[in-house]
MOPAC internal coordinates of N, CA, C and O (Angstrom, degrees):
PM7 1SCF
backbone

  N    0.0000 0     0.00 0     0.00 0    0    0    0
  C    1.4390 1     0.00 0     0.00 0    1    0    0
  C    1.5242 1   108.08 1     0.00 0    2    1    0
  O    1.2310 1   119.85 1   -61.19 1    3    2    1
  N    1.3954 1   117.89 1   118.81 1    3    2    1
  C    1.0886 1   127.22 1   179.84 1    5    3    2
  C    1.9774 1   108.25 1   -96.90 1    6    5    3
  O    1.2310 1   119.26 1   -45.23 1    7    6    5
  N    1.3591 1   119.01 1   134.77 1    7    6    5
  C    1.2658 1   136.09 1   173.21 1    9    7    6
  C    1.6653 1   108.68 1  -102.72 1   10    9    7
  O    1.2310 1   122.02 1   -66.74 1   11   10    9
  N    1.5839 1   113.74 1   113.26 1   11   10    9
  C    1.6341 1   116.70 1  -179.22 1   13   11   10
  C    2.0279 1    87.63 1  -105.90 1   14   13   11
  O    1.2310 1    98.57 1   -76.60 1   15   14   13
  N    0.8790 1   156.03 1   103.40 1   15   14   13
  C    1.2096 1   149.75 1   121.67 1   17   15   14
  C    2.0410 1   116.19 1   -36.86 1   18   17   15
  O    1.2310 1   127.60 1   -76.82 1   19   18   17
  N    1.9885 1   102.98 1   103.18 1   19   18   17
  C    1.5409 1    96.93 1  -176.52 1   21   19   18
  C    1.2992 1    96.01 1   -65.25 1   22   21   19
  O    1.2310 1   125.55 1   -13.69 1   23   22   21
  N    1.6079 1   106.94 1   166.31 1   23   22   21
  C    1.5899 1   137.09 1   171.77 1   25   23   22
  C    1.5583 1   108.10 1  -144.14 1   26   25   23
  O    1.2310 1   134.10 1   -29.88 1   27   26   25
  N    1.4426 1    90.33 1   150.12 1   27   26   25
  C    1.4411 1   114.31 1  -163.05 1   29   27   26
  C    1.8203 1   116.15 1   102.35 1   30   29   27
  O    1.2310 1   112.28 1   -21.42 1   31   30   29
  N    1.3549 1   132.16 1   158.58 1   31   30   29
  C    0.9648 1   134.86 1   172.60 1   33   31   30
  C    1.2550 1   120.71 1   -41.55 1   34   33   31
  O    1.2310 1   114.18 1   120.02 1   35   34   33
  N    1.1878 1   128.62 1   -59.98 1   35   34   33
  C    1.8704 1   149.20 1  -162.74 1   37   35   34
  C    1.6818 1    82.50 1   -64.62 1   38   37   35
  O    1.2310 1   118.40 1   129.83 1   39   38   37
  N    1.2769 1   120.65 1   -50.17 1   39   38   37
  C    1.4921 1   108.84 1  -144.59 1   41   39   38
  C    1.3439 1   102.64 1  -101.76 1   42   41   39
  O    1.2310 1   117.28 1  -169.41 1   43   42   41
  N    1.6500 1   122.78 1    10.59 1   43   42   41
  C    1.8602 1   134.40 1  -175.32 1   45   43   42
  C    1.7630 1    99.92 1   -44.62 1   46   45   43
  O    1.2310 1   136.81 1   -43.14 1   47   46   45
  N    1.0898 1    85.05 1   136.86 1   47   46   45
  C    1.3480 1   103.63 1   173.79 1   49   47   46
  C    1.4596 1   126.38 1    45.54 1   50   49   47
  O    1.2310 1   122.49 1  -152.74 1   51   50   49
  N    0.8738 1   112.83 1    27.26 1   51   50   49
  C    1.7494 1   124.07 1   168.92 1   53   51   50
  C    1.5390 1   110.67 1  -120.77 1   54   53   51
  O    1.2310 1   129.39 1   -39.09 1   55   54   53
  N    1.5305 1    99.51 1   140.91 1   55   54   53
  C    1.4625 1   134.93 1  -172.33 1   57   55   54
  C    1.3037 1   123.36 1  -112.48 1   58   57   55
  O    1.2310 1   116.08 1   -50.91 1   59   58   57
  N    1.2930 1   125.05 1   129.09 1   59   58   57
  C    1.4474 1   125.53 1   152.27 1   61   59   58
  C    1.9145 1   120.46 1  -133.54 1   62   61   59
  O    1.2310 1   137.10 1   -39.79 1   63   62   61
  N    1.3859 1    84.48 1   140.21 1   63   62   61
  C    1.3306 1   118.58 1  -145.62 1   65   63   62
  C    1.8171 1    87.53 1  -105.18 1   66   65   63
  O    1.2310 1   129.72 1   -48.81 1   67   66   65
  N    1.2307 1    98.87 1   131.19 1   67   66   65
  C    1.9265 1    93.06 1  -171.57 1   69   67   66
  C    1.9099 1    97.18 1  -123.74 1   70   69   67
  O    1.2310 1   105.97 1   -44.13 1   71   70   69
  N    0.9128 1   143.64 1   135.87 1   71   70   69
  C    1.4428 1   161.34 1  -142.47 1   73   71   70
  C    1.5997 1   100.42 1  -145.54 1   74   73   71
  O    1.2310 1   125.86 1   -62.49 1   75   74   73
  N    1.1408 1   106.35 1   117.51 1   75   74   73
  C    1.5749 1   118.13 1  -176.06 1   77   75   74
  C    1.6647 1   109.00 1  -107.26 1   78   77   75
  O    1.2310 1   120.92 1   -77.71 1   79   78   77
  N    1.8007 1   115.85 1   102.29 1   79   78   77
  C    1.4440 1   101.08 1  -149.79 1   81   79   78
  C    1.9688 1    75.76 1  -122.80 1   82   81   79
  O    1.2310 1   120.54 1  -165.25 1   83   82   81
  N    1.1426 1   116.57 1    14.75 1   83   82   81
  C    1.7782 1   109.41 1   169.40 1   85   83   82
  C    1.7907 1   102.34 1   -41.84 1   86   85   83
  O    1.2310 1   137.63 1   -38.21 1   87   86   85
  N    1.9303 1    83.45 1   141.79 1   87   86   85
  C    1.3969 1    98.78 1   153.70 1   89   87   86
  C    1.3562 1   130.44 1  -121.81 1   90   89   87
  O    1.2310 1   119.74 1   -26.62 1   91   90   89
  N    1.4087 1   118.11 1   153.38 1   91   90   89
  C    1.3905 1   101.43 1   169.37 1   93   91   90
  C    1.5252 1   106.58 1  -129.74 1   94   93   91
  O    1.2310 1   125.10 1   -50.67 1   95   94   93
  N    1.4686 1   107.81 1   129.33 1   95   94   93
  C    1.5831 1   102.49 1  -172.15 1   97   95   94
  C    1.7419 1    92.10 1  -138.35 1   98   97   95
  O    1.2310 1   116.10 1    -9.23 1   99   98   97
  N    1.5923 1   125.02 1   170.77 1   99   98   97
  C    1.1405 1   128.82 1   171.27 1  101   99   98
  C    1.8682 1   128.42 1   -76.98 1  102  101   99
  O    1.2310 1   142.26 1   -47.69 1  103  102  101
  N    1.6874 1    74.37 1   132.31 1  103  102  101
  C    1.9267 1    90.86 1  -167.92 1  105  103  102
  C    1.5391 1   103.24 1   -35.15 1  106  105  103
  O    1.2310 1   130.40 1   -56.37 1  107  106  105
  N    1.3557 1    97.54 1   123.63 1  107  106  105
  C    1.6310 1   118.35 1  -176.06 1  109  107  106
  C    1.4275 1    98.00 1   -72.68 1  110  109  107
  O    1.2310 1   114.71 1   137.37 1  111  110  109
  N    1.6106 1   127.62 1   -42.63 1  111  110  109
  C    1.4823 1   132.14 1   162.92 1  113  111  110
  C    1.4886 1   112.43 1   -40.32 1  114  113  111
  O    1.2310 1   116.20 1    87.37 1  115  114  113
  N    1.1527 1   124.82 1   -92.63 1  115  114  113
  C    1.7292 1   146.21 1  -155.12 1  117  115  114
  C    1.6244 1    87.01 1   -79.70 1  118  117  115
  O    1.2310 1    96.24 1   155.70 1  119  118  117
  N    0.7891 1   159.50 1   -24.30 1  119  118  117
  C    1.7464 1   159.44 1  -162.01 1  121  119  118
  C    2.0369 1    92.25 1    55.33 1  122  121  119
  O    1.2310 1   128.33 1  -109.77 1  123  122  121
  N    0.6446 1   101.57 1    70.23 1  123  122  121
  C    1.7158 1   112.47 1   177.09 1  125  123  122
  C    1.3188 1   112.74 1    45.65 1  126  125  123
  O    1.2310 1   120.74 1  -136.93 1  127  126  125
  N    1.5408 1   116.18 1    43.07 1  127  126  125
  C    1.6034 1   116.72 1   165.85 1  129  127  126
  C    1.2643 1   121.23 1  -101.49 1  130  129  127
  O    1.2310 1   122.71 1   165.49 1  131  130  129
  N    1.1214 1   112.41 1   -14.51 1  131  130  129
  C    1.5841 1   122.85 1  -177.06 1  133  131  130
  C    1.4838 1   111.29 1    99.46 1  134  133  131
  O    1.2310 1   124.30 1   -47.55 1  135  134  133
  N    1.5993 1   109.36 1   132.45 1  135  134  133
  C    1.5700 1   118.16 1  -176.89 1  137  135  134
  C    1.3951 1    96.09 1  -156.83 1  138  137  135
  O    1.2310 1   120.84 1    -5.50 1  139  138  137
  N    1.1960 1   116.00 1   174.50 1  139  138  137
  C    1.5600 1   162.77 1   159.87 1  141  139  138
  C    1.9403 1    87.94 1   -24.27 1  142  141  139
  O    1.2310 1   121.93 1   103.01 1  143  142  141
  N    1.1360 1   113.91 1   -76.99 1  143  142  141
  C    1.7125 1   126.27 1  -154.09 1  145  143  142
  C    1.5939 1    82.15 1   -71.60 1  146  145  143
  O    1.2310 1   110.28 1   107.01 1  147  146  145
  N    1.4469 1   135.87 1   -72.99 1  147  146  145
  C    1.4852 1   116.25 1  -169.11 1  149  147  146
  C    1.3098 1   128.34 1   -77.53 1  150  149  147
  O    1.2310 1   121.41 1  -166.32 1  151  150  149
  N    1.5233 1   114.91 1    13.68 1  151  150  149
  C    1.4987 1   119.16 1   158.71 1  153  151  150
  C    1.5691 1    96.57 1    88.31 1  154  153  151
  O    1.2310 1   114.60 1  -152.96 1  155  154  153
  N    1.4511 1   127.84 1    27.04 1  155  154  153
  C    1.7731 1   136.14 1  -171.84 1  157  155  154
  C    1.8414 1   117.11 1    55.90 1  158  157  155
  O    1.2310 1   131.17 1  -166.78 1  159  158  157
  N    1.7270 1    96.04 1    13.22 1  159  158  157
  C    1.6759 1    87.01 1  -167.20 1  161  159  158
  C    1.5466 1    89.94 1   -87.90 1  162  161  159
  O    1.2310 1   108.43 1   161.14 1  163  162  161
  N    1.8100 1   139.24 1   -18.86 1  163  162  161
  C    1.3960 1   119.97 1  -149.52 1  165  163  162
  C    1.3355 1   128.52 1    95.29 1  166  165  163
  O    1.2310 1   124.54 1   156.93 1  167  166  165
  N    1.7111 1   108.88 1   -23.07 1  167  166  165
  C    1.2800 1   117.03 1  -150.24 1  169  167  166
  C    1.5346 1    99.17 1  -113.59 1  170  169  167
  O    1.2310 1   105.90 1   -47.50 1  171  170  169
  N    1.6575 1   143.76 1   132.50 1  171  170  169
  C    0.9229 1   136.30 1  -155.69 1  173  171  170
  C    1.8592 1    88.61 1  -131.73 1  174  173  171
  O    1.2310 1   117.46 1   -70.94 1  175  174  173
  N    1.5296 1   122.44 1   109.06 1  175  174  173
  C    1.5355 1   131.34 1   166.74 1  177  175  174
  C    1.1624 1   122.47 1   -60.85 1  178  177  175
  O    1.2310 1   104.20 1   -43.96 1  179  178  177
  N    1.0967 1   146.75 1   136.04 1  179  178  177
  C    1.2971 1   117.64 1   169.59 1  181  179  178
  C    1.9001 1    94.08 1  -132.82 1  182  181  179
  O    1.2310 1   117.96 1   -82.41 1  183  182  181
  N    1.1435 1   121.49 1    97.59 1  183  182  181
  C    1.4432 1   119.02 1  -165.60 1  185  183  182
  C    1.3313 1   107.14 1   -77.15 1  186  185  183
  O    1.2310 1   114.34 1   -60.75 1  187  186  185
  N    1.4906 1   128.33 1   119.25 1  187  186  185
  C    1.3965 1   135.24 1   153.73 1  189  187  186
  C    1.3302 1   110.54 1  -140.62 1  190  189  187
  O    1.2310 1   129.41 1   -27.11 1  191  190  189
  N    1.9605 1    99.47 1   152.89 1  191  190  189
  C    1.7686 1   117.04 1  -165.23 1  193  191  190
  C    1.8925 1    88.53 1  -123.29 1  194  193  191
  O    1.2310 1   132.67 1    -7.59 1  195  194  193
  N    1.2562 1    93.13 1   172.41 1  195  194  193
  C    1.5265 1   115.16 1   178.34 1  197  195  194
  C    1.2842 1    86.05 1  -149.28 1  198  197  195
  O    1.2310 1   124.27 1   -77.22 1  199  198  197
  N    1.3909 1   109.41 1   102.78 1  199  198  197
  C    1.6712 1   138.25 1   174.97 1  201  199  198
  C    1.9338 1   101.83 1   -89.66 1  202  201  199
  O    1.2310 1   116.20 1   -56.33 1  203  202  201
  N    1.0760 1   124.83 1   123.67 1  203  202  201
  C    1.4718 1   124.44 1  -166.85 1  205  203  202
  C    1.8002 1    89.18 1  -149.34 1  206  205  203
  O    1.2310 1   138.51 1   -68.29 1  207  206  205
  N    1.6808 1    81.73 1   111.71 1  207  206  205
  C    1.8331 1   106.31 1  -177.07 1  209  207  206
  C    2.2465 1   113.12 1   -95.67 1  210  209  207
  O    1.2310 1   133.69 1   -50.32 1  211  210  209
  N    0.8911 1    91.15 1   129.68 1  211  210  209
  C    1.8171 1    89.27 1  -161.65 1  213  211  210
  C    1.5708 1    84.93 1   -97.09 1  214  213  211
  O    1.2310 1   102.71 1   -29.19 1  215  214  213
  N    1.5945 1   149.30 1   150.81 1  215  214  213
  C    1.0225 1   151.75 1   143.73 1  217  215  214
  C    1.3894 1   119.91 1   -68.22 1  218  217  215
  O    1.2310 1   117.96 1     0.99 1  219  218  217
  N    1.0503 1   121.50 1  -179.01 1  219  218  217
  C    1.8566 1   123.63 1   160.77 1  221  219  218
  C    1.7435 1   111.43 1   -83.63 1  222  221  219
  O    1.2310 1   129.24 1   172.46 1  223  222  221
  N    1.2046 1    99.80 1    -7.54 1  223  222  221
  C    1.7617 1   100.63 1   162.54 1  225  223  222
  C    1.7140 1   119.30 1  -103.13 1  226  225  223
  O    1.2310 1   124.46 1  -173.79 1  227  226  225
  N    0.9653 1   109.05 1     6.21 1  227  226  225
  C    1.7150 1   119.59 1  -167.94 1  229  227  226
  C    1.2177 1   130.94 1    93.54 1  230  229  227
  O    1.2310 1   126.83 1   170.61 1  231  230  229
  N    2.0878 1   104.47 1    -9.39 1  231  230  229
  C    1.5748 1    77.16 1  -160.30 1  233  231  230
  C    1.5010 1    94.70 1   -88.71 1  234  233  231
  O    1.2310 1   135.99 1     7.53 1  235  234  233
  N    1.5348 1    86.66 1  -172.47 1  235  234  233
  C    1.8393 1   106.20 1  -175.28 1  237  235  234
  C    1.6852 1   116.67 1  -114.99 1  238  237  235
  O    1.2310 1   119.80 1   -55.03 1  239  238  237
  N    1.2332 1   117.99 1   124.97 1  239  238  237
  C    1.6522 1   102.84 1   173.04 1  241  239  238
  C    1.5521 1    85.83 1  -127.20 1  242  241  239
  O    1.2310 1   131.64 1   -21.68 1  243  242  241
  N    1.3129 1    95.13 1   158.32 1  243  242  241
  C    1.9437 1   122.76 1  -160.28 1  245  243  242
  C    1.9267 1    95.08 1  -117.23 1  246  245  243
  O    1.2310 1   133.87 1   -31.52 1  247  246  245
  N    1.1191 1    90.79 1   148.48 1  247  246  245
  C    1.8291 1   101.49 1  -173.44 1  249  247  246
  C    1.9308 1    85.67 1  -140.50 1  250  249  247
  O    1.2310 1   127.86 1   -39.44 1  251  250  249
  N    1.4776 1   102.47 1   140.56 1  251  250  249
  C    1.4579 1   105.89 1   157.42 1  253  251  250
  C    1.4487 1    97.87 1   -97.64 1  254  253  251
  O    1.2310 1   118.60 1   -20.85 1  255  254  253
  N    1.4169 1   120.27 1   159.15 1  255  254  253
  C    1.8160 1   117.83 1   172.17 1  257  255  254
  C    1.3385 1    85.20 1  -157.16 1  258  257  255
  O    1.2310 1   126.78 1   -33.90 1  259  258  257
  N    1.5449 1   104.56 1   146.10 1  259  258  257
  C    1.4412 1   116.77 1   161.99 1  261  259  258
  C    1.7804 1   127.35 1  -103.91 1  262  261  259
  O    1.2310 1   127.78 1  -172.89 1  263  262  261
  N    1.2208 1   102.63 1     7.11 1  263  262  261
  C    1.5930 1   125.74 1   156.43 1  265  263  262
  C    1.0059 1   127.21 1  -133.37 1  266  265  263
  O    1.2310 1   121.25 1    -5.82 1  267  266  265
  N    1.3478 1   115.21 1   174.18 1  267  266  265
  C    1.7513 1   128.58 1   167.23 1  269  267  266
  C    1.1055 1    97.54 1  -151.34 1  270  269  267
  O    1.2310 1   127.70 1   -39.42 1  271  270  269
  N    1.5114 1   102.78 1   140.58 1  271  270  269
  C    1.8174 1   114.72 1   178.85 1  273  271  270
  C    1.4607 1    96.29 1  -127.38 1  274  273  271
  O    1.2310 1   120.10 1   180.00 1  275  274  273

């Protein structure tokens, strides 16, 4: 779980809270032998976050994302 605390005026007192919900389970392709789609490791990523935005009043709204840049 990553903590971003905004800075600067506009962004006072608001938070986002980053949730690391990746999986790693065996290549549904190769059955965990290694191929082309899992890069020969077996191992199949599947990257997803639960991004959770705090306002300057408290509340919270939730985002699924499958990156971060």
């Amino acid at each position: 779980m990553v903590d971003r605390t905004g800075e600067g005026e506009s962004m006072k007192k608001t938070k986002v809270t980053i949730i690391d919900k990746s999986l790693e389970k065996k290549c549904y392709f190769c059955n965990g032998k290694g191929c082309k789609q899992c890069k020969s490791t077996g191992i199949d990523v599947q990257k997803f976050y639960h991004l959770i935005y705090t306002d300057k009043k408290g509340q919270k709204i939730a985002f699924g994302v499958d990156s971060i840049k």
